[in-house]
Structure formats: structure tokens, C-alpha cells
MARNU-139433 format. One line per 4 residues: number of its first residue (from 1); for each residue x, y, z of N, C-alpha, C. Coordinates in steps of 0.001 Angstrom, whole numbers, plus 500000, padded with zeros to 6 digits. Layout:
NUM = X Y Z X Y Z X Y Z; ...;
This chain:
1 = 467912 501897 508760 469279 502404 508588 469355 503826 509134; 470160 504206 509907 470600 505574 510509 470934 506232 509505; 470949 507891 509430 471987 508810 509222 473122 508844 509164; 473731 508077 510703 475451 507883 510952 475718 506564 509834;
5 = 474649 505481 508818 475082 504306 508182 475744 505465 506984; 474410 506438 506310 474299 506785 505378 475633 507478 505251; 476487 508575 506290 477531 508969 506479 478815 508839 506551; 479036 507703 507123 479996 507312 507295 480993 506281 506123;
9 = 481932 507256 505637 482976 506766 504719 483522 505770 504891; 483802 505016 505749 484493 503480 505845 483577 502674 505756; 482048 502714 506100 481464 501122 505696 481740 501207 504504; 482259 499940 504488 482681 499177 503020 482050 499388 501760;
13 = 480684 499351 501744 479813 499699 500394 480377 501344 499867; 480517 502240 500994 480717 503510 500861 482280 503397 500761; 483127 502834 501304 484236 503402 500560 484544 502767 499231; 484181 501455 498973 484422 501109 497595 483673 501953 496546;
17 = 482473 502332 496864 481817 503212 495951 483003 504356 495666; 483687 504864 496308 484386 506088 496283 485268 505729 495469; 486231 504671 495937 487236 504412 495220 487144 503974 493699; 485960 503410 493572 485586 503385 491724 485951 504421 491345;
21 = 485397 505040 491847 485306 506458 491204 486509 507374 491179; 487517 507195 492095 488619 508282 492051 489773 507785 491882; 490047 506349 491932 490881 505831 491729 491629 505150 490226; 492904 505320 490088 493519 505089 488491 492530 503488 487983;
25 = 492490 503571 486790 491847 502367 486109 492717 501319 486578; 492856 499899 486640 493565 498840 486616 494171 498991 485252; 493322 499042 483880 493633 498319 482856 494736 499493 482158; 495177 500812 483450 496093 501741 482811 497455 501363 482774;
29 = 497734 501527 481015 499093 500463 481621 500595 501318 481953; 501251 500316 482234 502546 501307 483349 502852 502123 482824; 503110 502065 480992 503934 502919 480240 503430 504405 480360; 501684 504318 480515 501110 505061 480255 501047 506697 481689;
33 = 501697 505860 482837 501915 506180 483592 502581 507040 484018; 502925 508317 485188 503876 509434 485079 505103 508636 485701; 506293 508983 485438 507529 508570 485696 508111 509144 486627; 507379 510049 487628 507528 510222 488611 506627 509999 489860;
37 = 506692 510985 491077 506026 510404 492183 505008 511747 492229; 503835 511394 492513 503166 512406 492826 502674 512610 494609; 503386 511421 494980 503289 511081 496128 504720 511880 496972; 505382 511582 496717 506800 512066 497262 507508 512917 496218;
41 = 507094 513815 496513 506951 515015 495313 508744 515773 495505; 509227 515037 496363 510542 515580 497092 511547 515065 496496; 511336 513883 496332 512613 513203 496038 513267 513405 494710; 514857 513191 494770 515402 513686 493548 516167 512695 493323;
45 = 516259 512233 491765 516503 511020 491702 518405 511347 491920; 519064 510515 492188 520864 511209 492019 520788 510454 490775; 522021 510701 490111 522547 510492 489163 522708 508823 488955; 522492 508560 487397 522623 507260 487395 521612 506270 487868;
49 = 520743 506948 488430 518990 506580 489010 518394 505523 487808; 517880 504359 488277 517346 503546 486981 515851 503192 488153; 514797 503410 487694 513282 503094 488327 513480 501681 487936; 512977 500695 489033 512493 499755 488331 510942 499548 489135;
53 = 510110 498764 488080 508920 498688 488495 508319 497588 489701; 507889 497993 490700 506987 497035 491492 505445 496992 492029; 505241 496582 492561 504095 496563 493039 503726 496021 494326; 502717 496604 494824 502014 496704 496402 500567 496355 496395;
57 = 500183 495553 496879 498577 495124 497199 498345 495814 498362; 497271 496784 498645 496544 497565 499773 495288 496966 499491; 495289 495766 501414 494097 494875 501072 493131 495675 501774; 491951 496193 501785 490852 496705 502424 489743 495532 503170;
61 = 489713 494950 503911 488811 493955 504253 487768 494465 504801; 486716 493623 503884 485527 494577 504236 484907 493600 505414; 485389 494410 506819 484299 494234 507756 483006 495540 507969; 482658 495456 509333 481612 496655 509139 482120 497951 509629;
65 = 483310 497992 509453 484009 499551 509229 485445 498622 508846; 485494 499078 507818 486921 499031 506655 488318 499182 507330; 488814 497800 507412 489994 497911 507957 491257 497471 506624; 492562 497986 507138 494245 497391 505948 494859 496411 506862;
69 = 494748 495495 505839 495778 494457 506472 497342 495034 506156; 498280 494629 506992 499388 494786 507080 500371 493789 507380; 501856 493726 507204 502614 493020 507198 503687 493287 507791; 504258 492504 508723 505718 493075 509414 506585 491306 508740;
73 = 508159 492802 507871 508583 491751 507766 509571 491226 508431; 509806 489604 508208 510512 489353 509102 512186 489537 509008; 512375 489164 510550 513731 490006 510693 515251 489410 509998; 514396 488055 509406 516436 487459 508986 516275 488262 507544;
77 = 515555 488468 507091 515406 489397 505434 516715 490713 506114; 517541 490564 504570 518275 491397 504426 518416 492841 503991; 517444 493392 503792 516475 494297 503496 515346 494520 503836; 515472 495644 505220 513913 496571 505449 513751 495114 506545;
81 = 514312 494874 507051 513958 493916 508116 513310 494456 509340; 512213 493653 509697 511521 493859 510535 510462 495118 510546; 510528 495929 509598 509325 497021 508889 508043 496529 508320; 507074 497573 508635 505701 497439 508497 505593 497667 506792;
85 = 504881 496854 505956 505010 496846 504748 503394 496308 504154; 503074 496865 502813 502471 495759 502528 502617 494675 501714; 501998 493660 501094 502480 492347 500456 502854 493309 499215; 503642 492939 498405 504278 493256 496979 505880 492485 496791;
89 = 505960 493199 495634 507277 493123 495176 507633 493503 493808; 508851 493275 493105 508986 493835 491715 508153 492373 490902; 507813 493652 489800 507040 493055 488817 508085 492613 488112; 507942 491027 487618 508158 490224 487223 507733 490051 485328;
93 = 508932 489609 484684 508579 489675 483252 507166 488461 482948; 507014 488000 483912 505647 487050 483668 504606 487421 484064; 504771 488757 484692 503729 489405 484997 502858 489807 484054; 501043 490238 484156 500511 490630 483021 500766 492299 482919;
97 = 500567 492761 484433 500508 493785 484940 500625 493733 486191; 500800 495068 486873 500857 495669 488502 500042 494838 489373; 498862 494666 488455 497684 493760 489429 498509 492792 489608; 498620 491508 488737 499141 490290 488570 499707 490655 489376;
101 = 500825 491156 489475 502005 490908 490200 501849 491420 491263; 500963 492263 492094 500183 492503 493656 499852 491208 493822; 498999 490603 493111 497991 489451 493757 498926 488753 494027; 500132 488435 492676 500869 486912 493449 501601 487043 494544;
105 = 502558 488461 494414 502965 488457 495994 502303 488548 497220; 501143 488541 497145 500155 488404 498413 500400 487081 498553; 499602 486463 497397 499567 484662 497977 500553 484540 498055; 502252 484677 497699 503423 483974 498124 503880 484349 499343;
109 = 503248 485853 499798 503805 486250 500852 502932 485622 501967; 501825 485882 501718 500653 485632 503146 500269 484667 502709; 499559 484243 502165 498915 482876 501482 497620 483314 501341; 497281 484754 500561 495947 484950 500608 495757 484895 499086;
113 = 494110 484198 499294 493708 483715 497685 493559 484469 496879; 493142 484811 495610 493534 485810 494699 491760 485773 494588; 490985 484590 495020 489389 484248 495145 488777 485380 495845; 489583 485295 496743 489465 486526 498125 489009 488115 497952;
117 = 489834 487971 497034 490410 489502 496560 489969 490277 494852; 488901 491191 495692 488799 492117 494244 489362 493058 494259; 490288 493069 492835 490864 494682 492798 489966 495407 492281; 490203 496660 492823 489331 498288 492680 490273 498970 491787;
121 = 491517 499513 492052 491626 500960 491136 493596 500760 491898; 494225 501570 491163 495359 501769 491484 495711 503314 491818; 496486 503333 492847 497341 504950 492898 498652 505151 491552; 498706 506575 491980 499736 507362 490859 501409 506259 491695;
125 = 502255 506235 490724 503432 505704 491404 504116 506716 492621; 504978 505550 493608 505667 506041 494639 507056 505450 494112; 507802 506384 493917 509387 506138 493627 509784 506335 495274; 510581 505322 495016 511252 505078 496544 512894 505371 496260;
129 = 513416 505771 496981 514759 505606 497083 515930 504670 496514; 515314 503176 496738 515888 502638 496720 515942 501693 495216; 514688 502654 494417 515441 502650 493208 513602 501837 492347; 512963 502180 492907 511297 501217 492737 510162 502159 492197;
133 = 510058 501525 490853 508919 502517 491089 507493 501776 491334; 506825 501783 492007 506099 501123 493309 504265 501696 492601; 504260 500400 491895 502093 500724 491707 501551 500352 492960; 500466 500776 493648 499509 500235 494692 497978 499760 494016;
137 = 498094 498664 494207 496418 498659 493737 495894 498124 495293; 494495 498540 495159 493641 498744 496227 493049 497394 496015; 492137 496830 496734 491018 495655 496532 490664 495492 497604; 489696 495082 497572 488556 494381 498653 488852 492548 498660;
141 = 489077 492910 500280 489376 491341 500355 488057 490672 501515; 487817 490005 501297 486669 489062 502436 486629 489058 503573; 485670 489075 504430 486754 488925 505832 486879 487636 506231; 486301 486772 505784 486442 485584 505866 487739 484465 505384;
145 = 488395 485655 504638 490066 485397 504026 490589 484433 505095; 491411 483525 504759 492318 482475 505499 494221 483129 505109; 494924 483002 505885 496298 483833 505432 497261 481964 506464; 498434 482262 505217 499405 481320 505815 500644 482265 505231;
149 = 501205 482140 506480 502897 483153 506029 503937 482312 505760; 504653 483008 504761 505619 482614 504410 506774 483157 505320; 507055 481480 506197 508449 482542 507250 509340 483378 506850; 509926 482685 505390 511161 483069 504872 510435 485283 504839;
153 = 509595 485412 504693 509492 486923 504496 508647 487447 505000; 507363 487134 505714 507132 487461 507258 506674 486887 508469; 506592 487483 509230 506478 486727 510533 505481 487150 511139; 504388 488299 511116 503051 488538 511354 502164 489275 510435;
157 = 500964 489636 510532 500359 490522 510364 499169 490921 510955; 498805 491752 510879 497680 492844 511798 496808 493518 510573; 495564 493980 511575 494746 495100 511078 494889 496171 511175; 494792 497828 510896 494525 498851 511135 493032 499421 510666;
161 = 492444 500295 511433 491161 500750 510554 491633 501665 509951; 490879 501621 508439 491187 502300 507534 490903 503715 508109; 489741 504353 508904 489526 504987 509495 490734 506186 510419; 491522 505228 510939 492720 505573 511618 493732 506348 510459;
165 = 494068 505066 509579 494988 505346 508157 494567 507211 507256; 493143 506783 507263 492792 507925 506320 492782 509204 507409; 493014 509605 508593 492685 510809 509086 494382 511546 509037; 494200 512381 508827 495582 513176 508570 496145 513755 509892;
169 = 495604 513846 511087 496346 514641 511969 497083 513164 512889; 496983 511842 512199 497699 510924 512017 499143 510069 511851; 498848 511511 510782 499944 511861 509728 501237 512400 510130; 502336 511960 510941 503330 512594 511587 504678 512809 510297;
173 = 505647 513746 510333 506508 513775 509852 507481 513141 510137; 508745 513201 509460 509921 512429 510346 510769 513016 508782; 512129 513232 509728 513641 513327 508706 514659 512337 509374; 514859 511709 507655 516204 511133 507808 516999 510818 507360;
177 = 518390 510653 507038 519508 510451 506111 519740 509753 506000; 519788 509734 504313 520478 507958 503407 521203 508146 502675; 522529 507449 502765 523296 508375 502195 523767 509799 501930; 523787 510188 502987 524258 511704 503128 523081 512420 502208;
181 = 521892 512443 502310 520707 512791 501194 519695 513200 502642; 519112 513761 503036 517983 514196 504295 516651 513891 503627; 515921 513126 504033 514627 512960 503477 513122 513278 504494; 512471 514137 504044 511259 514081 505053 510263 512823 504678;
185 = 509927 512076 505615 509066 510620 505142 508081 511040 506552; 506844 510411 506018 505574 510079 506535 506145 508898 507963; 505407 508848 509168 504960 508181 509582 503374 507780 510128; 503097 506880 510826 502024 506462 511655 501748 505919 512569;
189 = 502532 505745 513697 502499 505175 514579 500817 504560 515092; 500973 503591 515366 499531 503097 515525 499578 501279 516844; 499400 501339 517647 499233 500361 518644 501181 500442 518844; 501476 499333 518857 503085 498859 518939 503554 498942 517622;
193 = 503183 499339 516478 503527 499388 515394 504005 500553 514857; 505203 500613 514129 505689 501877 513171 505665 501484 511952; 504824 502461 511607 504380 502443 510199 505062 503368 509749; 506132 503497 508746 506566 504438 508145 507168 504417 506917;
197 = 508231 505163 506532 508776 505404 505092 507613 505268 503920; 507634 504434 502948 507441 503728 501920 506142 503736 501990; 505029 502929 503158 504466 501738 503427 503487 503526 503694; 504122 504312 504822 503157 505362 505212 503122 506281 504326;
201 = 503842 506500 503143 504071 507453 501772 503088 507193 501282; 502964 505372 501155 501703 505012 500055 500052 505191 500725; 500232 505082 501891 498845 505252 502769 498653 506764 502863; 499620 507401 502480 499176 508905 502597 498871 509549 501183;
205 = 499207 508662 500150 498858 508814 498659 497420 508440 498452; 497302 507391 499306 495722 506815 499497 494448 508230 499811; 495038 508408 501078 494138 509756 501538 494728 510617 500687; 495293 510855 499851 495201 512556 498956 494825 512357 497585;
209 = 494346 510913 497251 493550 510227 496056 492242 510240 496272; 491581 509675 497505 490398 510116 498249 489426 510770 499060; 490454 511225 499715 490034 512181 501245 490180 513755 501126; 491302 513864 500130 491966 515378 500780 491077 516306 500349;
């Protein structure tokens, strides 16, 4: 084994080791949670603001440098059509927790097994705009994973190396108005892909949970 094995933060053994360690417990439960964003430290809720809770699966597949699967959704969705996302959605009263309800929208969205997939640790919440307050849990997925999409909500997905994700000069800004409101949001541009708002908020919560 080299120096550069022993070093290097994305082989898989080495970043999951990390993420044990710095990342929120699974078994922390939502209530227990801050009610704001520590991620988008900007945003102000307007008036009449009601959070509701969801959740995001950030799959890590462990090849031999750590790549995120990703999701573009598709374009007849009436909402956020055609944006780079990852699998989630709102948590559901049958949910147990954030996990539960990551894993199932993976398999309903992609068709990836829940066999596949170990969860690691969760980030602090991302309140979004549009009214979410958004858990990420992390996990290690196989690379040997099999995926079937659900047309009705997307229409591809891709890899990025985590490598790429976690370096900050990456990290581009961007402003823009919603509702007469100016917001500075994260992007990432990466191959033909725009990665941004939401999706690059939570990947940049990632690196300032681990990296910064």
C-alpha cells in the first residue's frame, strides 16, 4: 500500500471512517433537531412560513475513489423540472424517520435496494424556500447497485466524484429572485450538468460537516 492509499480522503474506507465520526447520529430524532438551517444561514423565513419535513438520500458508492449518485428530474414534473436533485421527498406519517423515508424514496424513485445501501450519519437541516425542512442522510451504496427509474419522476442519472463535490474552489456563487426576495445559492457546474440551488446547498453542507 502507498502513502498516496494511506492519504487520500475519498477511498471509501477513509471517507466512511470520517463520516462516523463527524456526522449527526441517525437515531437523532427530528424534534431534537435545530429548526433552522445551518446550511443557508441566509434565508429568512417571510411571514406565515410553516417548515415541513423531508428528506434526501446522498448515495456515496463506494468505488475505488468515492463517487454521488445523482438525479435529473424529469421534465413533465411540475415542480423543479428538469433539475439536478437527489432521491428524497417529504417524510411521510408512515415514516419511522428521515432514514426511512430517504431509503423509500430512493427505491420509488430509482429502484435502488435499501440491501444496497448503508446509512452512515445525517447533516444539520436545509430549509429551502419553498417551505422544506430537508434531512440528508449519507450512506454507502455498492457499486454493484442495479437502479430502474421511475419515468413519472426521472429520466436519468449520473455519477460525480465525491472528490470534485468536496473541493470548494468548485463552489461557485449565483443570485436569484423568488418572489421579489434575492437569494445567494450555491452552484456546481460539473460535465453538462447544473448542479445547483437546494441539491448544491446540501453538497456544500456536506463539505463544511467534513472538509472545512
Amino acid at each position: 500500500m502507498t502513502r498516496q492509499d494511506f492519504e487520500d480522503p475519498f477511498r471509501p474506507d477513509h471517507f466512511f471512517d470520517r463520516a462516523r465520526k463527524l456526522l449527526l447520529p441517525l437515531e437523532t430524532p427530528l424534534a431534537a433537531r435545530p429548526n433552522e438551517s445551518v446550511i443557508n444561514p441566509e434565508f429568512i423565513p417571510p411571514r406565515g412560513f410553516i417548515s415541513r419535513d423531508a428528506a434526501v438520500l446522498i448515495p456515496i458508492v463506494e468505488r475505488s475513489t468515492a463517487t454521488v449518485l445523482l438525479t435529473r428530474r424529469t421534465l413533465q414534473l411540475r415542480k423543479h423540472a428538469g433539475q439536478i436533485a437527489f432521491p428524497g421527498g417529504k417524510i411521510d406519517p408512515t415514516d419511522a424517520d428521515a432514514t426511512a423515508a430517504a431509503l423509500r424514496e430512493a427505491q420509488e424513485e430509482i429502484g435502488l435496494d435499501p440491501a444496497m445501501v448503508e446509512p452512515i450519519g445525517g447533516l444539520d437541516p436545509y430549509i429551502a424556500g419553498t417551505g422544506y425542512r430537508i434531512t440528508a442522510i449519507v450512506a454507502r451504496v455498492a457499486p454493484d447497485h442495479h437502479l430502474v427509474l421511475n419515468p413519472a419522476e426521472v429520466d436519468a442519472t449520473f455519477e460525480v466524484p465525491l472528490s470534485f463535490l468536496m473541493t470548494p474552489e468548485n463552489h461557485q456563487t449565483i443570485s436569484r429572485d423568488f418572489d421579489g426576495v434575492r437569494y445567494s445559492l450555491y452552484e456546481m457546474p460539473y460535465d453538462q450538468h447544473h448542479i445547483w440551488g437546494v441539491t448544491a446547498g446540501i453538497i456544500r453542507g456536506l463539505y463544511e460537516r467534513l472538509f472545512r
